[in-house]
N, C-alpha and C positions, 0 to 999 in steps of 0.2 A: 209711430211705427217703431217696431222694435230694432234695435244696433246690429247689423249684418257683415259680415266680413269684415276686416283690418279694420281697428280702430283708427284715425285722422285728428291729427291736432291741426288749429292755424295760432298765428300769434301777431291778430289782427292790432294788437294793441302795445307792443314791443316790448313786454315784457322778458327781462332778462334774466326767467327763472318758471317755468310750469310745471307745476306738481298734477301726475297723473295714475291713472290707479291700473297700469298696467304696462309690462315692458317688451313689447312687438307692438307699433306701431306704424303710419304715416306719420309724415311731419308735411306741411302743407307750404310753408311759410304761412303767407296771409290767403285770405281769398280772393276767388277768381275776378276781376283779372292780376293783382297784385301777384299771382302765387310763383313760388319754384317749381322745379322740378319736383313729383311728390317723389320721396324719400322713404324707403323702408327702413326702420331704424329695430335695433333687439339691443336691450340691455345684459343678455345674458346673466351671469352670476351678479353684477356689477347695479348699481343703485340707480345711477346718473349716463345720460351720454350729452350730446352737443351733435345741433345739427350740422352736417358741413355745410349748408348753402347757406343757413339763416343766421346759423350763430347762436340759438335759441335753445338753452339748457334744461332738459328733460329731466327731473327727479321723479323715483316712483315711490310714491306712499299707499302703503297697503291700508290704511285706513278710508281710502279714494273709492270708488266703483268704476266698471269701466268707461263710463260715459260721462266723472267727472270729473273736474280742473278746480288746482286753486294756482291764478282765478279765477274764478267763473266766465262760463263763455269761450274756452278756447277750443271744445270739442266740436268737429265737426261730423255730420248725421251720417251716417252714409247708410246707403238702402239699395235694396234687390232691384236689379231691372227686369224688364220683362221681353223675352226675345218673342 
C-alpha cells in the first residue's frame, strides 16, 4: 500500500545518525511498545535536526525517496484507516 499522511521514522536499532529523504516528519523513537511520544519534527531551511526525546539525528538527503532510510529499515508504513 501506498505512503499516506506524515512520514514516521523509528530507530529500532540506535542508530546515531538516519538519513532520510524528507524534512516534515514523525519521529517514533522505536516501536510500539518501546516508542515515545510521536513527535512532529520540520527541518525547515536547515539539513539536520535531533529528536528531543530520542536523541536520534535526522539528516535529509535529497538523493533518498520518501519512504527511504540509510539505514535501511528505519521507515515506518503508515496507512489510511477506515471510519
Amino acid at each position: 500500500m501506498a505512503q499516506v499522511g506524515t512520514p514516521q521514522f523509528s530507530n529500532d536499532i540506535g542508530a546515531e545518525k538516519i538519513e532520510i529523504g524528507v524534512k516534515k516528519f514523525k519521529c517514533i523513537g522505536a516501536q510500539s511498545p518501546f516508542d515515545h511520544p510521536h513527535v512532529a519534527l520540520d527541518m525547515g531551511q536547515e539539513t539536520q535536526i535531533v529528536c528531543p526525546y530520542c536523541s536520534t539525528l535526522f539528516q535529509h538527503s535529497s538523493d533518498l525517496a520518501q519512504t527511504q532510510t540509510r539505514p535501511a529499515g528505519c521507515n515506518v508504513p503508515t496507512t489510511a484507516t477506515s471510519a
